[in-house]
TIGUGU-139576 format. One line per 5 residues: their letters; for each residue x, z, y of C-alpha. Coordinates in steps of 0.05 Angstrom, whole numbers, always signed. Layout:
N
A = X Z Y  ...
REM end
This chain:
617
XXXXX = -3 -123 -1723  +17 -122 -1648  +91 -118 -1644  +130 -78 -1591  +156 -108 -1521
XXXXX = +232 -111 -1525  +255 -92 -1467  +307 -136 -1436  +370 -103 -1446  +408 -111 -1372
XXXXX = +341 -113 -1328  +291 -170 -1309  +298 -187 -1247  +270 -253 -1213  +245 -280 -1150
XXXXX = +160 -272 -1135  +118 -315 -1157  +56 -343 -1116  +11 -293 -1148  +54 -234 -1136
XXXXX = +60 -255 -1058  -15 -251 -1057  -13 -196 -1088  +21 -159 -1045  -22 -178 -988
XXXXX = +24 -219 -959  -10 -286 -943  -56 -256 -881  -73 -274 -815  -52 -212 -796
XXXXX = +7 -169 -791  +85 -169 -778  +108 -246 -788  +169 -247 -839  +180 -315 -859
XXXXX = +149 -377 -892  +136 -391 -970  +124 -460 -990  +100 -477 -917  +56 -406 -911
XXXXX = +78 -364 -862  +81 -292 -888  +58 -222 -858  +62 -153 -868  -3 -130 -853
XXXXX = -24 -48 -850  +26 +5 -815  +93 +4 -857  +161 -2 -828  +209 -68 -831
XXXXX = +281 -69 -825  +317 -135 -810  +383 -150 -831  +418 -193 -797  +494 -216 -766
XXXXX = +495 -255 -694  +469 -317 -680  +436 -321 -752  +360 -344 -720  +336 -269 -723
XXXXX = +303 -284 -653  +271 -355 -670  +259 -334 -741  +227 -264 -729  +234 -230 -652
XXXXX = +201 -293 -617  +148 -313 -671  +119 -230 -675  +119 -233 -592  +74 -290 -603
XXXXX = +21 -264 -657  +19 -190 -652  -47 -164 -625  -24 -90 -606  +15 -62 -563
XXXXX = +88 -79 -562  +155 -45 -540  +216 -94 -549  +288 -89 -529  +303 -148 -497
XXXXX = +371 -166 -486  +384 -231 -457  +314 -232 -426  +291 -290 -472  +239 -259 -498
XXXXX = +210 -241 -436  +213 -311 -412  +189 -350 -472  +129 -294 -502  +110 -257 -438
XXXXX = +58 -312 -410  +27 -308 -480  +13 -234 -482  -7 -236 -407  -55 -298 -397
XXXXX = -83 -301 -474  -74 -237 -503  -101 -197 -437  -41 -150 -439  -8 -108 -382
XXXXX = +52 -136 -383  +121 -109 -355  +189 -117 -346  +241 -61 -342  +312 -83 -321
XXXXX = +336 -26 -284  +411 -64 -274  +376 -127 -241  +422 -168 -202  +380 -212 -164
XXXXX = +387 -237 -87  +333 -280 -47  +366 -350 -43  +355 -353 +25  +397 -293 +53
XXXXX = +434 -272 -3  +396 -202 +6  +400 -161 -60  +326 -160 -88  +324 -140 -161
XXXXX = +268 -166 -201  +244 -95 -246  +186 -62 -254  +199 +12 -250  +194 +74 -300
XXXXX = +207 +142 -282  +237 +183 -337  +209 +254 -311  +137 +222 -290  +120 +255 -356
XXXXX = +132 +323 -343  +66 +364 -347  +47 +424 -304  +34 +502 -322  +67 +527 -384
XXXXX = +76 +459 -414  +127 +436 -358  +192 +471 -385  +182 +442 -455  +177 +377 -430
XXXXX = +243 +380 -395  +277 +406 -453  +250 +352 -491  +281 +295 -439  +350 +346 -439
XXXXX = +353 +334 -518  +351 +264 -513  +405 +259 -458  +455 +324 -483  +436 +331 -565
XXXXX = +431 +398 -594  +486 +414 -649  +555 +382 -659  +627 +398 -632  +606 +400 -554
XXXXX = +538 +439 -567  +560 +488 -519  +567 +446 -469  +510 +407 -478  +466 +466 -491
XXXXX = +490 +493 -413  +487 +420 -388  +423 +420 -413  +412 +487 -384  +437 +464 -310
XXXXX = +374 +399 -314  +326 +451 -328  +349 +492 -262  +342 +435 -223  +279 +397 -251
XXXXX = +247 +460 -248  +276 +467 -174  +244 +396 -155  +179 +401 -196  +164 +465 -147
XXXXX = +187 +442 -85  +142 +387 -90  +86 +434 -109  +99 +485 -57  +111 +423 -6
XXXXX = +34 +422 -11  +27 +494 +19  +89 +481 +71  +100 +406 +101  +167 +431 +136
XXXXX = +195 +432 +61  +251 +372 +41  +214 +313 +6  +245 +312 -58  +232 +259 -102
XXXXX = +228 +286 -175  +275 +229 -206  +342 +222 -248  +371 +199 -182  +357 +257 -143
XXXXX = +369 +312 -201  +446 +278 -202  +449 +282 -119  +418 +361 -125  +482 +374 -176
XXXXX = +531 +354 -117  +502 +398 -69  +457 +341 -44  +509 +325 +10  +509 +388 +45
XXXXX = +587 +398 +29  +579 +453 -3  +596 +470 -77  +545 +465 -132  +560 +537 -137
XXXXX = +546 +552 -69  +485 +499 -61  +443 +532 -120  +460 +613 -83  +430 +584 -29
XXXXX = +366 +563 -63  +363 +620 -97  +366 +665 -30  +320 +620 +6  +269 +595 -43
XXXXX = +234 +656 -57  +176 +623 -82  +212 +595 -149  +193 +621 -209  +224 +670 -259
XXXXX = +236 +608 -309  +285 +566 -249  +312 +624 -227  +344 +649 -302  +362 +574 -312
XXXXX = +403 +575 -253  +423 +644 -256  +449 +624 -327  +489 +579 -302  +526 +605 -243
XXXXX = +543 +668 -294  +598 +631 -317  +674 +624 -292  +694 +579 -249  +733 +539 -291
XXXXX = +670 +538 -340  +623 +511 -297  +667 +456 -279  +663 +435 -356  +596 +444 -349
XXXXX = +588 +406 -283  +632 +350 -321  +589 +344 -381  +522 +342 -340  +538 +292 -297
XXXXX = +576 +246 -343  +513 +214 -379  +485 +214 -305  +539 +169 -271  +490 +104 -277
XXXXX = +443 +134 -228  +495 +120 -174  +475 +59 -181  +415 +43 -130  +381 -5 -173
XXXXX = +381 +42 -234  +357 +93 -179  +308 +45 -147  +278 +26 -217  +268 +94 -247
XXXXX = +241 +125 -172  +172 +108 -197  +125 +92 -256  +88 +16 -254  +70 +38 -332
XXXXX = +64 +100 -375  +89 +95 -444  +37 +138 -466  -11 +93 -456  +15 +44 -512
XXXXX = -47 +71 -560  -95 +75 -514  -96 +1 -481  -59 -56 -502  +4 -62 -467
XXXXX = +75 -101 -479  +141 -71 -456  +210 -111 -440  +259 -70 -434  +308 -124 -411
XXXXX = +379 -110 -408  +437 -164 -397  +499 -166 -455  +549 -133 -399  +507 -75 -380
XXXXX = +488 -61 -445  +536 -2 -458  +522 +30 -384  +445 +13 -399  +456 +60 -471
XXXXX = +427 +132 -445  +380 +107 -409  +355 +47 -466  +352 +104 -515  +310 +159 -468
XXXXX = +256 +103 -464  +248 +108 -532  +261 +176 -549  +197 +185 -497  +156 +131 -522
XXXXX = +156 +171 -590  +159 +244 -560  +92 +226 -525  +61 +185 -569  +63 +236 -624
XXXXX = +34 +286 -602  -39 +273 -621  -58 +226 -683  -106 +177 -678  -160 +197 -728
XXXXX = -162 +266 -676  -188 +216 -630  -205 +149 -651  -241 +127 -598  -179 +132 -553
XXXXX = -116 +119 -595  -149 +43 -609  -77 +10 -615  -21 +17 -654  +47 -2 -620
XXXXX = +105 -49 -654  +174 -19 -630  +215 -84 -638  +290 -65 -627  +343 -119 -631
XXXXX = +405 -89 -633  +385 -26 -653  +450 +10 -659  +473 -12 -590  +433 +43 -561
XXXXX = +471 +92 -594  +433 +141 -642  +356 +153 -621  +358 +222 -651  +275 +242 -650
XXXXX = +277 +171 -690  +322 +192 -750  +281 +254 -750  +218 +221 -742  +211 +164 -776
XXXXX = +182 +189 -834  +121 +212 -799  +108 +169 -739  +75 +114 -776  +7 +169 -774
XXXXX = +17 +155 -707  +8 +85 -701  +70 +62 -679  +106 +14 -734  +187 +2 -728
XXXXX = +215 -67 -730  +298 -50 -712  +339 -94 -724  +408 -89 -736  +470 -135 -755
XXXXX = +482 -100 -833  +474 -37 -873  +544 -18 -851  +530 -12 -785  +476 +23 -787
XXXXX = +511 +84 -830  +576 +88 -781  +524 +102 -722  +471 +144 -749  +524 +172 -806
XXXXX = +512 +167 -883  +456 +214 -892  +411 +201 -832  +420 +120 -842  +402 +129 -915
XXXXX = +330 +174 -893  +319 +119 -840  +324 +55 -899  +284 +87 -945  +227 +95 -900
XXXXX = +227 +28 -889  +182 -11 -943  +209 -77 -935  +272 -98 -907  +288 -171 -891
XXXXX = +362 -195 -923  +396 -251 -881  +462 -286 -908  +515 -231 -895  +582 -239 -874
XXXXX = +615 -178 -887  +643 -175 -970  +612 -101 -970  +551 -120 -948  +544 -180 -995
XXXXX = +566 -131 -1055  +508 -83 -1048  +451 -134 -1028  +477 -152 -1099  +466 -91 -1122
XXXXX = +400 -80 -1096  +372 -152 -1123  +384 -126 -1193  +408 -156 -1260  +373 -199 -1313
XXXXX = +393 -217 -1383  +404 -278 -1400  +425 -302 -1482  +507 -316 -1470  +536 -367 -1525
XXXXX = +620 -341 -1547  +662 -388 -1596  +714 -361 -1643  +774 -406 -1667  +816 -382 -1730
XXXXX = +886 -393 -1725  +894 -420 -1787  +893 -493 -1795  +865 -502 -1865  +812 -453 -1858
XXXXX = +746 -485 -1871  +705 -433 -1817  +760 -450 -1772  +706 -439 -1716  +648 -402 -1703
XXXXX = +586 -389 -1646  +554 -318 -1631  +497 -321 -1588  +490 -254 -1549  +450 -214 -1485
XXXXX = +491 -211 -1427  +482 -184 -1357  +472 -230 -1290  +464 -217 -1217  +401 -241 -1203
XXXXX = +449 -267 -1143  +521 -256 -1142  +555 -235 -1077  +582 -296 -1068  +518 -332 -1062
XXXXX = +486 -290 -1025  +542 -311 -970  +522 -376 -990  +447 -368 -981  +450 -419 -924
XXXXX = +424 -412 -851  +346 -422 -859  +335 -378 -925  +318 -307 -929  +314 -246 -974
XXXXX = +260 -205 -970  +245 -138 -1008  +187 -99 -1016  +172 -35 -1045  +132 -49 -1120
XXXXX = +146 -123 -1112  +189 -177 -1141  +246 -202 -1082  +225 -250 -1046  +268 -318 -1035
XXXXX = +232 -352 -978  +244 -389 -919  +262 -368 -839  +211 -392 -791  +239 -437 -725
XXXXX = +174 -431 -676  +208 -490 -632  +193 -533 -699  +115 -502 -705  +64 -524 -662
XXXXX = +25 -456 -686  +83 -419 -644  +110 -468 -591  +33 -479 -565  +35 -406 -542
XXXXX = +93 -410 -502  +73 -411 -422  +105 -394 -356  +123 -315 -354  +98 -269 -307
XXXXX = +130 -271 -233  +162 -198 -232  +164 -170 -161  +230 -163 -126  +252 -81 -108
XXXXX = +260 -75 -28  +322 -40 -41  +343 -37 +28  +270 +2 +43  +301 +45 -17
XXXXX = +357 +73 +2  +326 +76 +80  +276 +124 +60  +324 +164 +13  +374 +176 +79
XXXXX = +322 +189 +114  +345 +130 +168  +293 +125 +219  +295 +99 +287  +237 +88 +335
XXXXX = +196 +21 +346  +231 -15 +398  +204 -67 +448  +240 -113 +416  +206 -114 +355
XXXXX = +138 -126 +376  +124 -198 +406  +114 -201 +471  +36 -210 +477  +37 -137 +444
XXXXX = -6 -169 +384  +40 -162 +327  +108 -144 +309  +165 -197 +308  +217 -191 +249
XXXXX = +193 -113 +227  +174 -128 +156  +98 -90 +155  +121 -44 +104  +181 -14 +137
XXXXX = +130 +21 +180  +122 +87 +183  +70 +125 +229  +84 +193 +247  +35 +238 +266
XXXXX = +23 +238 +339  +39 +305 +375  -27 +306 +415  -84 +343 +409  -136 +295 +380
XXXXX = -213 +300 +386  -249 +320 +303  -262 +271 +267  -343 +279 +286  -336 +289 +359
XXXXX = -358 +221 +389  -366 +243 +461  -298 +281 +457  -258 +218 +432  -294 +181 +493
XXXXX = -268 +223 +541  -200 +236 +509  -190 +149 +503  -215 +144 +574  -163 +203 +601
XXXXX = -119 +162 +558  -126 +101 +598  -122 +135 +665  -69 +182 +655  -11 +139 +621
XXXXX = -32 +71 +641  -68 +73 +704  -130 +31 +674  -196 +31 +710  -260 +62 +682
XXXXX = -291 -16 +691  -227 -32 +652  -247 +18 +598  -322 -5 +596  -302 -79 +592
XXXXX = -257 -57 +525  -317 -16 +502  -365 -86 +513  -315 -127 +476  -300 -76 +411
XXXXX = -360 -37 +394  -395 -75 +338  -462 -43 +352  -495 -60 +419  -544 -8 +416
XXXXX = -494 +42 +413  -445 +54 +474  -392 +87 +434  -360 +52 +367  -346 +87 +311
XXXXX = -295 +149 +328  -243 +123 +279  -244 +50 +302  -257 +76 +368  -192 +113 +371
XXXXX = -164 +60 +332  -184 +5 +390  -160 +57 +449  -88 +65 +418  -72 -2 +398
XXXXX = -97 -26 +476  -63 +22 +504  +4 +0 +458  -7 -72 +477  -16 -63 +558
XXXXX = +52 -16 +548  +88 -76 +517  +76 -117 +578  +4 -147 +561  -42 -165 +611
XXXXX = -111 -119 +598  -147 -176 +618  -116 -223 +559  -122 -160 +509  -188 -151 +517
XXXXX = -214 -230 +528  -172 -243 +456  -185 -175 +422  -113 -181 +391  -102 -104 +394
XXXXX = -36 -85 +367  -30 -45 +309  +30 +8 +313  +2 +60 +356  +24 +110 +397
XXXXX = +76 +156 +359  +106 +98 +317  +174 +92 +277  +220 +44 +242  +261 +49 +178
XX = +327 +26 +208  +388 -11 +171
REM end
């Protein structure tokens, strides 16, 4: 006769076994890396979320940032923020793995040791580089608006017109530059955070906001209907309105001021929607001090990378969404609330992009994303990784969530009289125990770990230390060398501070220039009538006039150049564009003070040409 299971009266709980780690496919040689178990590291393979756990300077970065930067075959996203990562995992991922990989630091400090010249190290990413064209485009901007001025809450009026005012204007630069293909007299406006924040100051034309956007309105007839409400909108309101308005748009925007943050979101090196297409790893490295300035901007770059990376699945399209992406956060909550993420995450894993956020407790998480949202974003997480808390509340509800078991509790009984024969007696009973008591879970000790997994036993296993395994620290190379922004060059172009070449700056043999960095050159279009493009004879005769006219060269002058720089014997004339090419640069050199005789004996033509200018400082 089979007899019935008794069920244990105050739970069962206990720590995995072997089997059950196996089980739950957690011994593979692929995946997220969580910790180790009797020496074996574990991973969470397939598409599932993680949440770590874990207070400061408890070895989440040796135990689980630095050892995934080092394994993980896709694509990777990570908030970096003392740069470590970068510097210890980014030669990995570049020279072994075969990834793009990049650096964002858009608050950079760096100066050349030499001069002391500011030259911050970044790679750049442009915020509105992802704004489509046609009927696509305003939906795009709203989507960028949300993530700066949030729909909802006590100042959703505000935001809602603030967000109202970036549309006018992104809209605004978005045609310019399209209509600056039609009409070359048009300002060059850069579409970029920077310049929608100088537009909302009357891009220093002194005049009001108010006054700046009539203008455009009364000039810019070409805008369409869709700028023109947005703006309309906006100057509808009173006076002392729009300055509310004004002061809640430009608020979030104050860390464009900045040149660097400018400099380093003025174009795109990468395009986060490439992260499923090609494998690709992303720092986005910001410095402890900046952290709080860097907040808006940290959390856009990740409210895009999910807005355009969920837009298609993969099974749509297999053979282009190849990769899945790991968003690996540290310090999640110091970017404030990602909002498209507590809405999100319970769909973007389709997507193939897996979260990894990691934040300092359970506590924290609730008083930034609230009590509702923070419980959503837990649940989807299948496994979360427990370290030794510090805060009592914390340590209570791990408690809680490890579960009771029961366990056979022995009571004695004394009778107060002396003489009694049963004076004592022994009751054996089932009592309930904490499979660990908050008190030792503040007591786990620095190198253990908690891990818990949907439909599976807890886990008590060990942290990993890559400096102690050879598997890890045998991966760690040189990082990449990230090139230095010509800031200077920057803000040059952005005044629009150009001078002409002097004579000064080209060397005195006219065959190169003497401290003019190459690339603050700028040619300007030559106001001359030039010969087409296919008109050999005519660029003959217009070089040769050329000569004559402004430099009082000979005709044997001219053939002796011609001997000397056409590459084809057989054929009198060059080709035109080297031939023009040859003519101006000669005629440059013998203005600099060259003797035509050494120009042509050397060949050491200058390059700068007739109309030439400098970006001045």
């Amino acid at each position: 006769m089979l007899q019935k299971h008794r069920r244990a009266l105050h739970g069962s709980a206990r720590w995995a076994n072997d089997k059950e780690l196996r089980n739950a496919n957690l011994v593979q040689d692929d995946g997220i890396v969580i910790g180790k178990h009797k020496g074996e590291i574990l991973r969470f393979p397939g598409q599932q979320f993680v949440l770590l756990a874990a207070p400061t300077r408890s070895g989440k970065g040796v135990g689980v940032v630095i050892p995934n930067l080092l394994t993980y075959t896709g694509s990777v996203v990570v908030l970096d923020i003392k740069q470590e990562n970068f510097n210890i995992t980014a030669g990995y991922r570049r020279d072994v793995l075969r990834q793009e990989t990049w650096l964002f630091n858009p608050f950079a400090e760096d100066r050349e040791p030499d001069t002391g010249r500011a030259a911050p190290r970044t790679h750049r990413y442009n915020p509105l580089s992802s704004i489509t064209d046609g009927v696509f485009r305003v939906g795009d901007i709203l989507a960028i608006g949300n993530a700066i001025w949030p729909t909802g809450g006590k100042d959703a009026f505000w935001n809602d017109n603030a967000r109202n005012l970036f549309l006018a204007i992104v809209l605004f630069l978005c045609e310019m530059r399209d209509r600056k293909l039609k009409d070359e007299s048009l300002p060059n406006y850069p579409v970029t955070m920077g310049e929608v924040l100088r537009q909302s100051s009357g891009r220093g034309t002194g005049q009001s906001v108010k006054k700046y956007l009539q203008g455009l309105i009364e000039t810019c007839l070409w805008l369409s209907s869709e700028c023109l409400d947005a703006m309309a909108n906006f100057l509808s309101a009173s006076d002392d309105v729009l300055a509310s308005i004004l002061s809640t748009f430009n608020a979030p925007l104050t860390i464009w001021r900045n040149p660097v943050v400018d400099a380093a979101t003025s174009q795109n090196d990468f395009d986060l929607a490439d992260v499923r297409t090609r494998p690709m790893s992303v720092y986005i490295g910001i410095t402890p001090d900046h952290l709080e300035d860097a907040k808006l901007l940290v959390n856009l770059v990740f409210s895009q990378l999910v807005n355009l990376n969920t837009k298609q699945l993969p099974q749509d399209n297999p053979q282009r969404y190849r990769y899945s992406c790991l968003l690996l956060m540290d310090e999640f909550t110091a970017i404030g609330k990602v909002n498209i993420l507590a809405k999100a995450v319970s769909y973007i894993a389709g997507y193939n992009l897996r979260l990894l956020p990691i934040i300092q407790s359970l506590s924290q998480l609730e008083s930034v994303y609230g009590r509702e949202d923070s419980r959503t974003f837990v649940t989807n997480h299948a496994m979360q990784i427990l370290f030794a808390p510090r805060e009592q509340k914390d340590a209570n509800e791990y408690s809680e969530m490890l579960g009771t078991f029961t366990e056979k509790g022995v009571s004695e009984s004394r009778s107060k009289q002396i003489l009694d024969p049963k004076g004592s007696s022994e009751s054996i009973s089932d009592q309930k125990r904490a499979l660990m008591l908050p008190q030792e879970l503040k007591e786990l000790g620095q190198w253990k770990e908690i891990v818990l997994l949907e439909n599976t036993k807890p886990i008590l296993c060990d942290k990993i230390r890559y400096y102690d395994d050879p598997a890890f620290t045998s991966r760690v190379m040189e990082p990449p060398v990230v090139p230095p922004l010509d800031l200077d060059l920057f803000v040059a172009k952005l005044q629009n501070r150009i001078r002409p070449l002097q004579d000064s700056d080209v060397q005195a043999d006219g065959s190169d220039l003497s401290d003019v960095p190459p690339e603050h050159l700028l040619l300007m279009e030559a106001d001359i009538d030039l010969p087409s493009p296919d008109d050999e004879e005519g660029a003959y005769e217009f070089v040769t006039q050329c000569y004559q006219e402004q430099l009082g060269v000979s005709v044997s002058e001219i053939n002796a150049l011609v001997e000397k720089t056409t590459p084809n014997a057989e054929s009198p004339v060059p080709e035109l564009s080297q031939w023009l090419l040859n003519g101006l640069e000669f005629m440059a050199a013998v203005d600099a003070g060259a003797e035509v005789d050494d120009v042509v004996g050397a060949q050491r033509l200058d390059q700068v040409g007739v109309e030439r200018a400098f970006l001045g400082f």
